[in-house]
C-alpha positions in Angstrom: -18.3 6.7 28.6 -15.6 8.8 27.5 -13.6 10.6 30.8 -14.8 14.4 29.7 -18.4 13.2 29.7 -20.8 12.7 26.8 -20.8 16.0 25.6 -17.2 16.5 25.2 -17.1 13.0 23.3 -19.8 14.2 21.4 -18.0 17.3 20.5 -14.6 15.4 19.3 -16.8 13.2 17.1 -17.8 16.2 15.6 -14.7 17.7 15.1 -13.2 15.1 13.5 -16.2 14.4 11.1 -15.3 17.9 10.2 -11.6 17.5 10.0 -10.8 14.9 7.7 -7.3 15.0 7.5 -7.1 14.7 10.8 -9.5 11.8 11.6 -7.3 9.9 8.6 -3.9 10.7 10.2 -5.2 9.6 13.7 -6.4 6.5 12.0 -3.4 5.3 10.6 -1.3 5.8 13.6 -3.8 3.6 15.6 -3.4 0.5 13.0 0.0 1.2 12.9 0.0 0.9 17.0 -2.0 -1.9 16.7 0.0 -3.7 14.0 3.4 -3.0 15.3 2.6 -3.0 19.0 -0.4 -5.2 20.3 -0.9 -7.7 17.3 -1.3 -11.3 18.1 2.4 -12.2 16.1 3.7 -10.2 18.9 2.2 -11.1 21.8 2.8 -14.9 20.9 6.5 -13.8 20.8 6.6 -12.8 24.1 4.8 -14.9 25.4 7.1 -17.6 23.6 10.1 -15.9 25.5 8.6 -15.8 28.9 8.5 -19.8 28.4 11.6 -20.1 27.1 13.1 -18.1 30.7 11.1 -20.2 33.0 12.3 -23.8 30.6 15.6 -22.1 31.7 15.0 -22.3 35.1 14.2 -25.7 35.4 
């Protein structure tokens, strides 16, 4: 599943089960990636500008 094997996925989860902070900073900065980087608003935009280039072209 995870590249390190089970075990060592096993042994993040339990980590951060015991490291709250942590697991609450880490979870932020995903949504934040995922709002600001990979959300659907944004994509559309570039896909948008993609078509505009090839309307350009013809």
């Amino acid at each position: 599943m995870i590249n390190g094997g089970d075990d060592d996925f096993i042994e993040t989860l339990v980590y951060l089960a015991k490291n709250e902070k942590l697991l609450e900073r880490l979870s932020r900065n995903a949504l934040d990636y995922v709002k600001n980087k990979i959300s659907w608003r944004l994509i559309s935009k570039e896909h948008l500008k993609v078509y505009e280039r090839a309307i350009e072209k013809v």
